[in-house]
C-alpha positions in Angstrom: 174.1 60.5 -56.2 172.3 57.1 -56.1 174.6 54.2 -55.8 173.8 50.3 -55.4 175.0 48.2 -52.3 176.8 46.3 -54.5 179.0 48.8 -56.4 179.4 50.4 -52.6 181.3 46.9 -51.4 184.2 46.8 -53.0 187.7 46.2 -50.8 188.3 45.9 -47.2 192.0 45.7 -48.0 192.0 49.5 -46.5 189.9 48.8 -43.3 191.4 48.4 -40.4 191.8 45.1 -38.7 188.8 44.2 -36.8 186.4 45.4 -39.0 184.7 44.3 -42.2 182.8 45.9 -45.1 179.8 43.9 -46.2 177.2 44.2 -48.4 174.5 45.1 -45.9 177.4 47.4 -43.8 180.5 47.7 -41.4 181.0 45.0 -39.2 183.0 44.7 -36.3 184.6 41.6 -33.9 183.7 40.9 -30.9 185.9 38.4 -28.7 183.7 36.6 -26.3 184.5 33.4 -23.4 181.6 31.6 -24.9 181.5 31.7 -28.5 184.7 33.2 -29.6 185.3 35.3 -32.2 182.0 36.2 -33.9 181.4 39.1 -36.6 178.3 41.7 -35.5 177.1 45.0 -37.5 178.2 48.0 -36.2 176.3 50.3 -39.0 175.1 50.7 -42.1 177.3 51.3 -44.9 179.7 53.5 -44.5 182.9 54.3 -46.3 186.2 56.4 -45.5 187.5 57.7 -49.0 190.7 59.7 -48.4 192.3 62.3 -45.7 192.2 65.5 -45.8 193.7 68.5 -45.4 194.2 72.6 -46.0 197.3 73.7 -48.3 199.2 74.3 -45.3 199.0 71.0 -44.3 196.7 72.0 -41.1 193.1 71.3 -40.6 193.5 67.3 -41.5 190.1 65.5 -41.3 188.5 62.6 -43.2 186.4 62.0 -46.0 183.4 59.9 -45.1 181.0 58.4 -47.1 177.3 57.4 -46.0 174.5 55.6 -47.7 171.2 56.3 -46.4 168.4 53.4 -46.2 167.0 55.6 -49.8 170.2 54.3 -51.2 171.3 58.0 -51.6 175.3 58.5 -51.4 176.2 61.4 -48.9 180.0 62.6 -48.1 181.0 64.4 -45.4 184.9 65.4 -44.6 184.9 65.2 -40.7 187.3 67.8 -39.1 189.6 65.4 -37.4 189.5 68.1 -34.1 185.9 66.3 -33.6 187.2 63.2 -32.7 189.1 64.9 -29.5 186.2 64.6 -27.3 183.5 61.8 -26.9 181.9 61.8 -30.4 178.3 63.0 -29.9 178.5 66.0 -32.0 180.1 63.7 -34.8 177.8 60.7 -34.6 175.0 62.9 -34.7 176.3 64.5 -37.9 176.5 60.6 -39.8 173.0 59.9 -37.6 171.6 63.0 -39.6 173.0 62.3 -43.2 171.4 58.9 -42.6 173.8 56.5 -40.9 172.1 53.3 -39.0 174.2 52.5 -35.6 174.2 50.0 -33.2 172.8 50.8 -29.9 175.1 50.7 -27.2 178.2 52.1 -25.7 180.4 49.7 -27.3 179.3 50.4 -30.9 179.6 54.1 -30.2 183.3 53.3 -29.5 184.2 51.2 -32.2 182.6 53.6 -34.6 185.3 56.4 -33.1 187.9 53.5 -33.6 187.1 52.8 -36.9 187.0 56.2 -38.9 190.2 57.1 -36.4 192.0 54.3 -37.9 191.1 54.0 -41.5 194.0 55.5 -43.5 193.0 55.5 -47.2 195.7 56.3 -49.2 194.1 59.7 -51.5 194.7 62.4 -50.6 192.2 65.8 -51.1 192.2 69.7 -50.1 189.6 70.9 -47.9 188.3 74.3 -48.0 185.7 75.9 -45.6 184.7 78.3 -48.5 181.5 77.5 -50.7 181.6 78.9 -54.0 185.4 79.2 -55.1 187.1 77.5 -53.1 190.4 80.3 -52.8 191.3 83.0 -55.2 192.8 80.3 -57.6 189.2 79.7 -59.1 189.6 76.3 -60.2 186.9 74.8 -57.9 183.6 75.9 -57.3 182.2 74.2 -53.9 178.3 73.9 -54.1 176.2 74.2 -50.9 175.7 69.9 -50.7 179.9 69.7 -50.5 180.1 68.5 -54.4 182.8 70.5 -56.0 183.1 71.7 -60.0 186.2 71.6 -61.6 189.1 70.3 -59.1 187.7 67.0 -58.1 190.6 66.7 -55.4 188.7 69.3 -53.2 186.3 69.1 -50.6 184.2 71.3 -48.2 185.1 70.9 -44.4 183.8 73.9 -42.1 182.6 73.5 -38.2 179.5 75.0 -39.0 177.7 76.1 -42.2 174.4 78.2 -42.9 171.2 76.4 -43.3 170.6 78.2 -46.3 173.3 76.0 -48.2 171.0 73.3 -47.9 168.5 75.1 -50.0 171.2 75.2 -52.9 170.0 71.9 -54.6 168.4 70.9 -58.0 165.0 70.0 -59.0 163.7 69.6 -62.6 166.1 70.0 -65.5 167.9 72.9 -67.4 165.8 72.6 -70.5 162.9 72.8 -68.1 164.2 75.8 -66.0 165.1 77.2 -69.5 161.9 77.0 -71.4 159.6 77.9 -68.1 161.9 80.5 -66.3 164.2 81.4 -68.4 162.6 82.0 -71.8 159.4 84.4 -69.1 162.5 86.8 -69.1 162.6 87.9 -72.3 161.0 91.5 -73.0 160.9 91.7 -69.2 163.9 94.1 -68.3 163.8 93.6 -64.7 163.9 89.6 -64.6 166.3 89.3 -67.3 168.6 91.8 -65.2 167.7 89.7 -61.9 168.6 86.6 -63.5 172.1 88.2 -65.0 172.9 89.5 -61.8 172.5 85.5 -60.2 174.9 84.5 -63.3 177.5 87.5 -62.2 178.6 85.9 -58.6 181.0 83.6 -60.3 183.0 86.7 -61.9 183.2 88.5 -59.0 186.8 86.6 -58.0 187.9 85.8 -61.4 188.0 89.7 -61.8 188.8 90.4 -58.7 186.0 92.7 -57.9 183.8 93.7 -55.1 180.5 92.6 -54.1 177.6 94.6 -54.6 174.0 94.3 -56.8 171.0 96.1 -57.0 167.7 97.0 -54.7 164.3 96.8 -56.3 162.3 99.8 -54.7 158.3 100.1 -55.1 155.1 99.6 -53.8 153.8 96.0 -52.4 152.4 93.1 -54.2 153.7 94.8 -57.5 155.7 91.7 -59.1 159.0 92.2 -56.7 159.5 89.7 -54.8 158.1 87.5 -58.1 162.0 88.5 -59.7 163.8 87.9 -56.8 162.3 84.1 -56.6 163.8 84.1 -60.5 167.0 85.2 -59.9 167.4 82.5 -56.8 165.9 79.6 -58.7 169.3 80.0 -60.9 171.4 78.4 -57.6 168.4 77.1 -55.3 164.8 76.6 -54.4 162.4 79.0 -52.9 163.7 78.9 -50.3 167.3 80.0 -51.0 165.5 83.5 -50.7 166.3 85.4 -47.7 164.8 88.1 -45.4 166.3 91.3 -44.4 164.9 90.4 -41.0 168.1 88.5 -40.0 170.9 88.9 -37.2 174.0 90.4 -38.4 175.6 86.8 -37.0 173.2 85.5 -39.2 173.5 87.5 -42.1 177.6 86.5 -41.7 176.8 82.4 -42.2 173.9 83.2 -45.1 176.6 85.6 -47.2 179.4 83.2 -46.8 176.9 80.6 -47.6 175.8 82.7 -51.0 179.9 83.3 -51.7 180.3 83.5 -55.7 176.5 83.0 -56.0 173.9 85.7 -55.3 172.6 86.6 -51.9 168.4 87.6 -52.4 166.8 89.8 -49.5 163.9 90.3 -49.6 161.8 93.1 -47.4 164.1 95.7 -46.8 161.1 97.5 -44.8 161.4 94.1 -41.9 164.8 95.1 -40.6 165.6 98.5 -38.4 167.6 101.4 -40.0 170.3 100.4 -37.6 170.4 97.1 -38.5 170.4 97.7 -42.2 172.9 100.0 -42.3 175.4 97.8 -40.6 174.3 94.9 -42.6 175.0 97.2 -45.9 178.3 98.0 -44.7 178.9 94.2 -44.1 177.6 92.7 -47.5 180.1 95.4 -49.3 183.1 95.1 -47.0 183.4 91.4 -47.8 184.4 90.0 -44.5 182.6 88.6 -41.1 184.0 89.4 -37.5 186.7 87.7 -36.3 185.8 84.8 -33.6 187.3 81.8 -31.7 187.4 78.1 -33.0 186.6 75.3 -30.6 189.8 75.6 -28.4 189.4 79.3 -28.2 192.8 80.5 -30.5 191.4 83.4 -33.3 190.2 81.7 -36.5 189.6 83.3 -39.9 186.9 85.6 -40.7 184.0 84.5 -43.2 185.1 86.2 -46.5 182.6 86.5 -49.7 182.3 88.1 -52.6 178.7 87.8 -53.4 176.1 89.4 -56.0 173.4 90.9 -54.0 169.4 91.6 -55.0 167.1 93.2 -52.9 163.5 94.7 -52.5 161.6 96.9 -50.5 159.2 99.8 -50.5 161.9 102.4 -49.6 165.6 103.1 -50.4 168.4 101.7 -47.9 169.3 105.0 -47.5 166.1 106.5 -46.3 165.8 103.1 -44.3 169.4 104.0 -42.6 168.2 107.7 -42.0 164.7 106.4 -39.9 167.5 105.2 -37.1 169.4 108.6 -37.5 171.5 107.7 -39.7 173.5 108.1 -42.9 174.5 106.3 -45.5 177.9 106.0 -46.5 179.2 108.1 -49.5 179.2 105.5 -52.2 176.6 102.6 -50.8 174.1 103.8 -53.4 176.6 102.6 -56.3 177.0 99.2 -54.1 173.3 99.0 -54.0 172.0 100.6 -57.1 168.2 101.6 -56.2 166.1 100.8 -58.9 162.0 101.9 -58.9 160.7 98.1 -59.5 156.7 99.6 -59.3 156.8 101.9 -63.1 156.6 99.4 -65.6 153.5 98.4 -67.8 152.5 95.8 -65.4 154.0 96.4 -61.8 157.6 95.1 -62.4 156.6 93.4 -65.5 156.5 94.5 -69.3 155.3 91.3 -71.2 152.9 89.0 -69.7 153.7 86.3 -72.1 150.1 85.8 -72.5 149.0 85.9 -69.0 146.0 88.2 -68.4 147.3 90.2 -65.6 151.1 90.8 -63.7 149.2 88.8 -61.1 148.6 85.8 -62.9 151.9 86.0 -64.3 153.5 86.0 -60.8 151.8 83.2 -59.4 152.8 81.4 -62.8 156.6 82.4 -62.0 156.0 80.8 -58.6 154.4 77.7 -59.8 157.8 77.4 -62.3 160.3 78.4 -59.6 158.8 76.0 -57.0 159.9 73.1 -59.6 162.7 74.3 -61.4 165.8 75.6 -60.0 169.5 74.8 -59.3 170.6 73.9 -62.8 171.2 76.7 -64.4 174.0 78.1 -62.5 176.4 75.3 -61.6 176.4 74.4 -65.5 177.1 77.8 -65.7 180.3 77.1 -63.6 181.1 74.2 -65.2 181.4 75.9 -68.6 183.1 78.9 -67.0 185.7 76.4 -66.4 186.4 74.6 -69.6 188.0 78.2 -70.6 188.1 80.2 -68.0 191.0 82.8 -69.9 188.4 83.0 -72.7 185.5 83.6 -70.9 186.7 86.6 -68.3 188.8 88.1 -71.5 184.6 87.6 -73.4 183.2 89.5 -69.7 185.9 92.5 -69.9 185.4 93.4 -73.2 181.6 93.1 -72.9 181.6 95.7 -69.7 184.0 98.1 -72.5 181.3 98.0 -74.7 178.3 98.1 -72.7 180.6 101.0 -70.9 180.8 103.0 -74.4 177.1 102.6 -74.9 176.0 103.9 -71.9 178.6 107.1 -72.5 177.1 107.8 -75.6 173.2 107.1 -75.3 173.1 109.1 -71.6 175.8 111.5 -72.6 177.5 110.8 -69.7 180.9 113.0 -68.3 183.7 111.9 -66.4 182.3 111.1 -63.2 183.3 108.5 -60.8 180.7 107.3 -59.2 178.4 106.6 -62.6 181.3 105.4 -63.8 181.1 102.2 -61.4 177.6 102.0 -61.6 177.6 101.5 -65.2 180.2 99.0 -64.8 178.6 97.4 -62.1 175.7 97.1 -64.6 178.0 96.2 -66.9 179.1 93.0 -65.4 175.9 92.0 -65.1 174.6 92.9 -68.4 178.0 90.4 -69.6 177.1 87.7 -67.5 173.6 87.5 -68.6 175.2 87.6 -72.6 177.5 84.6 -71.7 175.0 82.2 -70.2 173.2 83.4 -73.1 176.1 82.0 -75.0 176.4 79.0 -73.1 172.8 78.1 -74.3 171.4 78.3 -70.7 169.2 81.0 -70.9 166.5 80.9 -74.1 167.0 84.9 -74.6 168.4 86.6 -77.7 172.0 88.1 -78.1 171.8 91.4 -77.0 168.7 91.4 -74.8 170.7 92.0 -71.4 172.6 94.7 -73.1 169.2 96.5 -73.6 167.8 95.4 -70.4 171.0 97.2 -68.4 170.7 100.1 -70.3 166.9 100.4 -69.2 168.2 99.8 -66.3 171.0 103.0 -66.0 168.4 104.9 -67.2 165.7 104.2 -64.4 168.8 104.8 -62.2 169.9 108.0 -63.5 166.6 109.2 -63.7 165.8 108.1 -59.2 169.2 109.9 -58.7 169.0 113.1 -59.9 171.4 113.1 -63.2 175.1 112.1 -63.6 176.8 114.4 -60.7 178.4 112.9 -58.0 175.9 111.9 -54.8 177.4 113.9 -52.4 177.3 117.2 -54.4 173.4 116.6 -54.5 172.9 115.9 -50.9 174.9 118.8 -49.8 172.3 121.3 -52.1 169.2 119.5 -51.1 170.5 119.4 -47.1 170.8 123.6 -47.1 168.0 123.9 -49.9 165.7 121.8 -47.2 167.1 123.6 -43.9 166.4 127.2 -45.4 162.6 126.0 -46.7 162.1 124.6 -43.4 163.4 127.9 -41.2 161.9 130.3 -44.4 162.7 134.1 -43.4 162.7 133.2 -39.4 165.7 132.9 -38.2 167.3 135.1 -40.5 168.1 139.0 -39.2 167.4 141.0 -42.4 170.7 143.4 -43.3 169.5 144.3 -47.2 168.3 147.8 -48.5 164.3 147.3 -47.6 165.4 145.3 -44.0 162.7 145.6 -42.0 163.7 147.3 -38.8 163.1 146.0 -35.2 162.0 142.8 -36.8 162.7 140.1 -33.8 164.7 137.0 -34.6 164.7 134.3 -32.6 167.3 131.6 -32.5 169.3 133.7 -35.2 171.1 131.4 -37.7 172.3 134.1 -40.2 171.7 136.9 -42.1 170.0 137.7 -45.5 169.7 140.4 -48.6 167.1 140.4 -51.6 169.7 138.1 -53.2 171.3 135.9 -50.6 171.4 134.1 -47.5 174.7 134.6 -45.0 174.6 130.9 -42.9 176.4 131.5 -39.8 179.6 129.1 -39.1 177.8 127.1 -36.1 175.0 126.7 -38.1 176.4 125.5 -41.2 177.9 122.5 -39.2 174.7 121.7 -37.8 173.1 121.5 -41.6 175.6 118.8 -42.8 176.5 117.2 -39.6 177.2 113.5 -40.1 179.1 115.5 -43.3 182.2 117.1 -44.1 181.0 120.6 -43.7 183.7 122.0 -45.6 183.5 119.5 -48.7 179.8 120.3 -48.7 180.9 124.3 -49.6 183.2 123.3 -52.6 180.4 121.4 -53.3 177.9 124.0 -53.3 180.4 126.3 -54.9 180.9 124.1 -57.9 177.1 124.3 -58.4 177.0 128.1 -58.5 175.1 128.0 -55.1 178.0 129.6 -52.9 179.9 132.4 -53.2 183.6 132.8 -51.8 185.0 135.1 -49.5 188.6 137.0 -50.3 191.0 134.6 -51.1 190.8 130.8 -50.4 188.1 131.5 -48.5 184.9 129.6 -48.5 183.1 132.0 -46.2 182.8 135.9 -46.3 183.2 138.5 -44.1 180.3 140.6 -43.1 179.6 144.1 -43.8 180.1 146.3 -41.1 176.5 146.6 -40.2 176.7 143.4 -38.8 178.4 143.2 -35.5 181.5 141.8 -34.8 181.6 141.1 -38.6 181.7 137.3 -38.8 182.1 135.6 -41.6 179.4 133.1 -43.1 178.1 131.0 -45.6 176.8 133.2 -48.5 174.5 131.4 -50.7 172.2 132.1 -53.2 168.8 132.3 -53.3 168.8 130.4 -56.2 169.0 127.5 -54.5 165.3 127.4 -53.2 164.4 126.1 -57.1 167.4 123.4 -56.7 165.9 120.1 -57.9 162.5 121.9 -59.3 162.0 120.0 -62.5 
């Protein structure tokens, strides 16, 4: 915000004695043997507007107002706690937002002495949360300090991520409308990236978890083209992040990105390792605990954030290059979605361009110089009704819900189940900016746009059955093509006799394949061995023993008569299409 000098120097009845607020800045006295009391400039305007404190009456600091030699207003609420030791950490913050100070020893103390003494009568809230500012949702905290909504409310943290820097405006929303927005239409993918950027709001108001979707495909094939459209709804360019961050890092940029989207890009920079405990930390919501200043525990970072990302492979075959696996349910926190397959790379409709390269670098040209108006309008018009607008999102994610059911004939199961409602959501927030006039696309397009999007989703997975039920087949269907007949001692009708086995797993017939206990375990370690049976057994892959019994006894030609796995042969055409 621009202000003049003049409407900056209004009353000094709030200053405290010893210092004056002119129109060129603060100015303190100085009581000296020769000429007395004289009047010299301590800085450049500068302004204390209220205290400040946390709803427990803790955390009290002060809100500080700076104009820079542009003229440009900049606010700052100091944490009081920096005033305990000898300023440098809190004169370099005013230094960096602009502030001119005298030189000298003396004017660094009366600068101390004069924000320590100014006590303006208004009082506001602080919160170290960007985004919404606590569950209440009534203010929404953008990444320069300004709030939306409660105007009593103001951002005090120790430290914040640089990437809250990079949520600012340029152009207008007409602008970003007709040259970003309006590209989206008949384009499945951006309108679903941009939907998803409108969804981080809701996330609190309905109290759900964070999670998105990852665009999987080849290189230079339009990806990293949506993920620059979906940021430019909060942010510049560079409010696009890499995978190839620190998990400390990734901590400050996701609390950062709270209630907004987080966009990473290059899934294929970062370790397996790393991006499986990075995974794990997007959807648990919550940053390691760590000391403040004076070394007593201070809260975790805590977000709820809407998350797009790219690479060439899925996070969970990135997870499984380090050894790992991923945990049962990240693909619904992370739908993977094949970004490569459409008519032009990740594009349908060129909107006249000649190629899906010319219509990328267009998209870049447009994002460069439009962004960050979209979504805290957004916000604001989330708040005039907030009642009506969640009650509008919920019975969206019913319908789009009921859609889905019908057109994929889809059964009971849990995990699709969130998946389509995480689809859903987005698909709801994409129809009310639509509403809100914010977007140029037609009613209905993001309805269409999410089911495309299920259906690419259903159609990567495998079908509607849960994930773990399809792992469990493909983990024994692979294990017994990659051992073949080997290791398996032969015990049917036409066994061929004296045949040597080495490293004997199990047994086999003309019909079936007996896995030894030991053996088993070893297939679906990292697993629950024993789900992965029932598992098998609901897909009319295993065959029970007597009883309960997930495992049979062996015939008596068998020595010792253990009891194994018996599974079908069947199985070796599991997943053939």
């Amino acid at each position: 915000m621009s202000v003049t000098v003049a409407a900056f120097h209004q009353d000094n009845s709030e200053l405290p004695s010893g210092f004056r607020l002119m129109q060129d800045g603060v100015y303190r006295r100085v009581d000296s043997c020769e000429s007395g009391k004289t009047w010299e400039r301590l800085c450049s305007p500068l302004r204390v507007l209220a205290l400040s404190r946390d709803r427990s009456g803790r955390g009290w600091g002060r809100l500080v107002e700076v104009i820079d030699p542009d003229g440009q207003a900049h606010r700052w609420s100091i944490p009081a706690q920096m005033f305990a030791g000898d300023g440098a950490e809190l004169r370099a913050g005013l230094l960096d937002l602009g502030l001119d100070l005298a030189p000298g020893p003396e004017a660094r103390r009366a600068l101390s002495e004069l924000l320590q003494r100014w006590q303006p009568s208004p009082r506001f809230l602080t919160t170290d949360r960007l985004g919404w500012a606590d569950e209440t949702c009534t203010a929404f905290v953008l990444g320069d300090g300004r709030a939306i909504g409660s105007q009593d409310v103001v951002f005090q943290a120790e430290t914040t991520s640089a990437v809250a820097a990079e949520m600012k405006a340029t152009g207008t929303l007409h602008d970003w409308r007709e040259e970003i927005g309006v590209a989206c239409v008949g384009n499945p993918l951006m309108l679903m990236a941009a939907s998803l950027a409108f969804s981080g709001p809701l996330l609190e108001m309905l109290g759900l978890e964070g999670g998105g979707l990852h665009l999987r495909g080849a290189s230079s094939r339009g990806k990293s083209s949506v993920l620059k459209v979906a940021v430019s709804v909060w942010g510049s360019p560079r409010f696009l992040q890499s995978w190839r961050v620190t998990a400390n890092g990734l901590e400050g940029i996701s609390a950062a990105c709270n209630a907004k989207v987080l966009a990473l890009d290059e899934l294929g920079e970062v370790s397996g390792r790393d991006a499986g405990q990075a995974a794990y930390m997007l959807a648990n919501g919550t940053g390691k605990a760590r000391a403040s200043r004076s070394g007593a525990a201070r809260p975790s970072l805590r977000w709820r954030v809407s998350v797009l990302s790219s690479g060439e492979i899925t996070l969970a075959d990135k997870i499984a290059e380090a050894g790992g696996r991923a945990a049962a349910g990240q693909d619904i926190r992370l739908l993977d979605i094949v970004a490569d397959d459409r008519a032009y790379g990740a594009f349908d409709d060129l909107h006249g361009a000649k190629d899906g390269a010319e219509f990328s670098d267009r998209l870049r040209r447009a994002t460069a110089n439009q962004y960050g108006t979209a979504g805290p309008e957004y916000v604001a018009r989330l708040l005039e009704d907030p009642v009506r607008a969640t009650d509008m999102v919920r019975k969206s994610i019913a319908t789009f819900h009921d859609l889905a059911r019908e057109r994929f004939r889809l059964v009971g199961e849990g995990q699709v189940q969130r998946a389509v409602a995480r689809v859903g959501l987005i698909s709801a927030a994409g129809e009310l900016a639509t509403l809100f006039d914010l977007t140029g696309w037609p009613p209905g397009a993001t309805v269409d746009a999410g089911l495309t999007i299920i259906e690419n989703w259903l159609r990567t997975r495998g079908g509607d059955g849960p994930a773990e039920a399809r792992e469990a087949v493909t983990r024994v269907r692979d294990f017994l093509v990659k051992n073949g007949s080997a290791r398996f001692e032969d015990i049917g009708e036409n066994a061929v006799k004296d045949r040597q086995i080495y490293d004997r797993v199990g047994w086999q017939d003309k019909q079936h394949f007996y896995i030894g206990a030991n053996a088993w375990r070893g297939i679906h370690k990292g697993a629950d061995p024993t789900r992965a049976a029932k598992h098998l057994v609901e897909a009319g892959y295993l065959h029970r023993g007597d009883g309960s019994n997930l495992t049979t006894k062996m015939p008596a030609k068998v020595e010792g008569r253990p009891r194994a796995y018996k599974v079908s042969k069947g199985i070796m055409g599991a997943g053939d299409e």
